[in-house]
C-alpha positions in Angstrom: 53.5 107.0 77.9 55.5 107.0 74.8 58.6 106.8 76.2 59.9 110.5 75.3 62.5 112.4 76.8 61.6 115.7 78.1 64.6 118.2 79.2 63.4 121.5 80.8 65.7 124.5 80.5 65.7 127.6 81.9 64.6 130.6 79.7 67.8 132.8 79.8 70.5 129.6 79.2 67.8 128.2 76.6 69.7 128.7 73.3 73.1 126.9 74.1 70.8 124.3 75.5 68.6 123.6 72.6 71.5 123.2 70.2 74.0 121.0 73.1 70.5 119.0 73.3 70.3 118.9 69.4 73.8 117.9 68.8 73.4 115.3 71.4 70.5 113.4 69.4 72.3 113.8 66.4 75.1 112.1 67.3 72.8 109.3 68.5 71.8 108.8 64.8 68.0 110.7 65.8 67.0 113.3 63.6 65.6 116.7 66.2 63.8 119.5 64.7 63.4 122.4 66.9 60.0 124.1 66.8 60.0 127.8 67.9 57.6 129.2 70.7 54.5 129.5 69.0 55.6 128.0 66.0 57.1 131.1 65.2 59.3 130.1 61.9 58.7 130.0 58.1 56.7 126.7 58.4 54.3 128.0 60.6 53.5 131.4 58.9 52.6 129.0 55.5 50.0 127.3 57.6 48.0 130.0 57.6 49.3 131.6 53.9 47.0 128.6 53.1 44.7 129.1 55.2 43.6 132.2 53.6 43.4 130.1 50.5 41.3 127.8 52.0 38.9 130.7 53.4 38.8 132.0 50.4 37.8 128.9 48.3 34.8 128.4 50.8 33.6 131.8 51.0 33.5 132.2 46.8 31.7 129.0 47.0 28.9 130.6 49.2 28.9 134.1 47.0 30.0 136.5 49.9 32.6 138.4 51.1 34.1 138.7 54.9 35.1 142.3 56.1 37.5 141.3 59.0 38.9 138.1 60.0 39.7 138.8 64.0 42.2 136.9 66.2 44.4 136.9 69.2 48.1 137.4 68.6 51.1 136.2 70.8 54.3 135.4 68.7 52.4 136.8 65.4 53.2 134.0 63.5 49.2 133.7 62.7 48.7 137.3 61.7 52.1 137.1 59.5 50.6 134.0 57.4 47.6 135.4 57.1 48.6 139.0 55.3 51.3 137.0 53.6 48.0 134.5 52.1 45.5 137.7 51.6 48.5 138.9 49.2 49.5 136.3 47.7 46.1 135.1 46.8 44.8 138.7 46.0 41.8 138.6 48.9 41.0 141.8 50.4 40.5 141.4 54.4 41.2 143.2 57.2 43.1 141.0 59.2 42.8 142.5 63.0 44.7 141.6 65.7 44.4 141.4 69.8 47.2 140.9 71.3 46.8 138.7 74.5 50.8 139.6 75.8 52.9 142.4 74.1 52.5 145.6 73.3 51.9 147.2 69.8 55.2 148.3 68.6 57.1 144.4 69.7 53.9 142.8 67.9 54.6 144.9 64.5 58.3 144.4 64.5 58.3 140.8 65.2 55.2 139.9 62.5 57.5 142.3 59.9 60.6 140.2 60.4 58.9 136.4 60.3 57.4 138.2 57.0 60.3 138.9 55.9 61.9 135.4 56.5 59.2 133.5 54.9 59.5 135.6 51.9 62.6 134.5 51.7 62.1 131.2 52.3 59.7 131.1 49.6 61.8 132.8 47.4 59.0 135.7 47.0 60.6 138.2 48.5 60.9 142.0 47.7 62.2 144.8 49.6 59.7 147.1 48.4 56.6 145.3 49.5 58.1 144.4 52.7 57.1 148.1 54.4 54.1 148.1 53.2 52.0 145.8 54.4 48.6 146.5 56.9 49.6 145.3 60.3 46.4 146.1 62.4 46.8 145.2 66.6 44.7 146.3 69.7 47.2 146.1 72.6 44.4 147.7 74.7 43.0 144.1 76.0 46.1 142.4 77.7 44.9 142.9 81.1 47.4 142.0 83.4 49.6 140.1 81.3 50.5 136.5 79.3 48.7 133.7 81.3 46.1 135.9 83.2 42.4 136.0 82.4 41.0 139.6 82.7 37.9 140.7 83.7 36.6 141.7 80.7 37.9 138.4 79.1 35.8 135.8 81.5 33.0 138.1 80.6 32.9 137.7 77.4 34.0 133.9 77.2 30.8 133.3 79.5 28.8 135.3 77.1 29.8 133.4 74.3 29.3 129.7 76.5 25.7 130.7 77.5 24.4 132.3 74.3 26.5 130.6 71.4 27.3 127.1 73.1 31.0 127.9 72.5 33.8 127.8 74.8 36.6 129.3 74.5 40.2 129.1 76.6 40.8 131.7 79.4 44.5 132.9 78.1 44.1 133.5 73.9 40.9 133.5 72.6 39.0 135.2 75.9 40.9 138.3 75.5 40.4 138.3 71.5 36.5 137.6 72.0 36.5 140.4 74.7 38.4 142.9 72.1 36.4 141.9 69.3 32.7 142.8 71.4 34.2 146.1 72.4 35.1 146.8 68.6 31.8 145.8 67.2 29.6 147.8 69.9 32.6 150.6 68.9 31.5 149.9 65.4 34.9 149.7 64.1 34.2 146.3 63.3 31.3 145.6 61.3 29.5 143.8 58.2 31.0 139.7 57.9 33.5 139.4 60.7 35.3 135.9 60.8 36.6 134.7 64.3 39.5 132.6 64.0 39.8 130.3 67.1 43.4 129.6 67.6 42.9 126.9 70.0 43.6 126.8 73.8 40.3 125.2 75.3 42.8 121.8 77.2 43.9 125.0 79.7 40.8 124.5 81.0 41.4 121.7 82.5 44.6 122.8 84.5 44.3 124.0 88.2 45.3 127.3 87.4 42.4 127.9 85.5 40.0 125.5 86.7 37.9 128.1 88.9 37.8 131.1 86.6 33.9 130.5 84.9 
């Protein structure tokens, strides 16, 4: 409707792409910026560095004190601006993770290394710290993959529809919902326990997932 350009690329020829397509809108006099999958650069991590800040300001304000802050995971971005905020603004959480795609050890490395960068980025970093911060994921709820609703997950999104009046979308936050229930009736979740709803719901709409609840 506005009049954009879309160019679809295929994944493996992607990178030469993205920059032919860059230089290309340069030279037009246009000014491109290319945002990662997921948002998965330094500017996306301090989104949620402040967010931490912000959770933090409203939960001093009301005089208590969340145990866990749970979310789903794809890129990590999220979960890397969050530990990066709960340090920076000296707020003890555990920040715990579902992934809804990769397994443990990619989720770690690639949350370390977008640390890492926005450290630099910010100019805070240090070598030392680096290693050591929590990095909490449950790997244990992807089902059958990126993109496909699991059992469990439409379970526990109906669940929360019926009793809570929420709804939730059928790729990111189903699974995470669906982890987080197993870890509270687990009781290794427990006390004030923040869900952070990363969005999603519009894939309702799609055919794919139109049948699913």
């Amino acid at each position: 409707m506005s009049g954009a350009n879309i160019n679809i690329v295929n994944s493996d020829e992607a990178k030469g792409k993205i920059n032919e397509l860059i230089n290309f809108y340069k030279k037009k006099g246009n000014n491109p910026y290319f945002i990662e999958g997921g948002g998965h650069n330094e500017l996306g991590t301090i989104g949620y560095i402040f967010a931490i800040k912000e959770l933090k300001k409203q939960f001093d304000k009301i005089n208590t004190i969340p145990n866990f802050i749970i979310l789903s995971t794809g890129t990590g971005t999220t979960q890397a601006g969050l530990i990066l905020g709960a340090k920076i603004f000296n707020y003890k959480i555990n920040i715990i993770c579902i992934s809804v795609a990769r397994k443990k050890e990619r989720c770690i490395k690639e949350i370390s290394e977008i640390i890492v960068k926005t450290e630099n980025f910010l100019n805070i970093f240090n070598k030392d710290d680096s290693k050591n911060y929590p990095i909490f994921i449950y790997d244990n709820y992807i089902g059958n993959g990126y993109g496909w609703p699991s059992k469990d997950s439409i379970e526990a999104a109906k669940i929360l529809l019926k009793n809570e009046g929420l709804l939730v979308d059928p790729v990111y936050n189903s699974k995470a919902i669906a982890g987080m229930l197993d870890l509270i009736l687990k009781k290794k979740l427990y006390g004030n326990i923040i869900y952070l709803n990363t969005g999603g719901v519009p894939l309702l709409f799609t055919k794919k997932y139109q049948n699913i609840y």
